[in-house]
Each structure stands twice: as structure tokens, then as C-alpha cells.
C-alpha positions in Angstrom: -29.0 21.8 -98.0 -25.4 23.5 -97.6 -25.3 26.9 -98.7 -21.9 27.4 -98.2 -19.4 28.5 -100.7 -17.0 27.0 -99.7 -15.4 23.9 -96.9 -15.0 25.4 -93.5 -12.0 24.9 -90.9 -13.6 24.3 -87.7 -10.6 26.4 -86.0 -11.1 27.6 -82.4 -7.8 29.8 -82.9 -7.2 33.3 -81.4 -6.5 35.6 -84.2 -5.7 39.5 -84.0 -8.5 41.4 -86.1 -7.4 45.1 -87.6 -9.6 47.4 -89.3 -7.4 49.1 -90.9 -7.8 52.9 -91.5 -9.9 54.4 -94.1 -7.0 56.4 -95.7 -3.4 57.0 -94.7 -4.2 60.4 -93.3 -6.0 59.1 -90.5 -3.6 56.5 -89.1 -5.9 55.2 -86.5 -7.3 51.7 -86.9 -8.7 49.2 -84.4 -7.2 46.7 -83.0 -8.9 43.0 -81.2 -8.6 39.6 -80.0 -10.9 37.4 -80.8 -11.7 33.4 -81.2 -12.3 32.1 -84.4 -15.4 29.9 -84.8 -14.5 28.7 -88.2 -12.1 29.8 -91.6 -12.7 29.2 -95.0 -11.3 30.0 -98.5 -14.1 33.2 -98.8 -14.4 34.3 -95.5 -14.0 34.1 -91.7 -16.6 33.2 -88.6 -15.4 35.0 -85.1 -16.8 35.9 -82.0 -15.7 39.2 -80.1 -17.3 42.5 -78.6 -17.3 44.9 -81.8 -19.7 47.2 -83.3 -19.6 46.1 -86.9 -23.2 46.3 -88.6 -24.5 43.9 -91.8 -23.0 45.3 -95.0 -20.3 47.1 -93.6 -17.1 47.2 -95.8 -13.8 46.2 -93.7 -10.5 45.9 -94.5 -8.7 43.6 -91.7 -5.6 42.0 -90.8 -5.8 38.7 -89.7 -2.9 37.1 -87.8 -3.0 33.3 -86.8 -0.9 32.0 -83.9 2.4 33.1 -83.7 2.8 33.9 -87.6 4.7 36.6 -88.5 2.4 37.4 -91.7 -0.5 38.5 -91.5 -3.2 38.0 -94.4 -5.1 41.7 -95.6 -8.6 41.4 -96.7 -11.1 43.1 -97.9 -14.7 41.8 -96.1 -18.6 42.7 -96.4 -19.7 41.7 -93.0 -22.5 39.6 -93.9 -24.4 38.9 -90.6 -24.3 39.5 -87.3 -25.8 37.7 -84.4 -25.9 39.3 -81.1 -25.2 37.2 -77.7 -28.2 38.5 -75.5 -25.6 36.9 -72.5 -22.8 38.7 -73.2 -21.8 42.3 -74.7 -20.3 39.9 -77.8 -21.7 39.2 -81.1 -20.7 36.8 -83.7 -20.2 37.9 -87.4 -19.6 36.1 -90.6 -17.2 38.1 -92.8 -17.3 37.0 -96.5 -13.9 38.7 -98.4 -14.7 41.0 -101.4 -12.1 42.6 -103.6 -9.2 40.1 -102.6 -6.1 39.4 -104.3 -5.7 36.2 -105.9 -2.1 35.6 -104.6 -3.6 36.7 -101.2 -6.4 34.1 -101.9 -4.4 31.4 -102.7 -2.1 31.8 -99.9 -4.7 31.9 -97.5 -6.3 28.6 -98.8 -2.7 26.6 -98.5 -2.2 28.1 -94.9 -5.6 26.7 -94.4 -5.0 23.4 -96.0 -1.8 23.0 -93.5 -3.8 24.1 -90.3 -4.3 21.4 -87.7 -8.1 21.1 -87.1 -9.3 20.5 -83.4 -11.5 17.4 -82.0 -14.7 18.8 -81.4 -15.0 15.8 -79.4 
């Protein structure tokens, strides 16, 4: 039984992942490269070697390709499987507290994205 919210993208796309900072007085934020595993209209699958726990509240910054906008969200990281081969983990980021006009532009860049052969 599918317990999905929504229709995934099976995208295997590098994407540029910032936490951004808490608050503007500390301007630090991290900043990675990771490999999507799949996107959808309420969150986003990736793969990489960060420390993020279940629950955990992000705000992030994903860039796809060679876009020149990025898309802000909001995120509850809801699971995290570690890789017992490797240092990475993959998580499963489910947006909270999104814009709608954020929302919907997400959900036409993902209706234009080109999905890969898995073959």
C-alpha cells in the first residue's frame, strides 16, 4: 500500500543543499553537494554525508542544475537511514511551513523536469 503523499520524480540530479542560518546574526550556514534519490511536491529524498537527526527542523536552499533560482524550504527531516559502507546517510525531508507560491513553483519545475531511465 503507497503511503506516499504525494508522486515522486525519480531524479538522480546533483543539487546544492544550504542550511541556512538560524538568525541573521549568525551568518554561517552549511553548505553540500549531494545526489537526489527522488523529488516530490512535499519533500525531497538525497543522499550525502551530514549529520542531520529525525525531527530536526531545516531551512534549505535547493538548487537544481544550472538554475539560477533556488527554491527555500522549510523541512522536518523525517528519517534517516545510515549507510553502514560509507560515512553517508540518506534522509527523507518532508517541507513544513512552505509558501504556497513557493509550493506551486516547485511542483511546475518538477512537472517540466526530464526523468531518467532507470533502465
Amino acid at each position: 500500500m503507497e503511503r506516499r503523499k504525494s508522486l515522486r520524480v525519480d531524479l538522480r540530479d546533483r543539487v546544492c543543499i544550504t542550511v541556512l542560518p538560524k538568525s541573521y546574526d549568525n551568518p554561517l550556514s552549511e553548505t553540500f553537494y549531494c545526489k537526489t534519490d527522488d523529488l516530490s511536491a512535499t519533500g525531497v529524498r538525497f543522499t550525502g554525508a551530514a549529520t542531520f537527526t529525525e525531527g530536526q527542523i531545516l531551512e534549505l536552499l535547493i538548487i537544481r542544475g544550472c538554475a539560477f533560482r533556488g527554491f527555500e524550504f522549510k523541512g522536518r527531516v523525517a528519517w534517516v537511514t545510515k549507510d553502514p559502507q560509507s560515512s553517508a546517510s540518506s534522509f527523507g525531508i518532508e517541507f513544513t511551513g512552505t509558501g504556497e507560491e513557493t509550493l506551486t513553483a516547485w511542483r511546475e519545475a518538477l512537472e517540466s523536469a526530464p526523468v531518467e531511465s532507470q533502465e
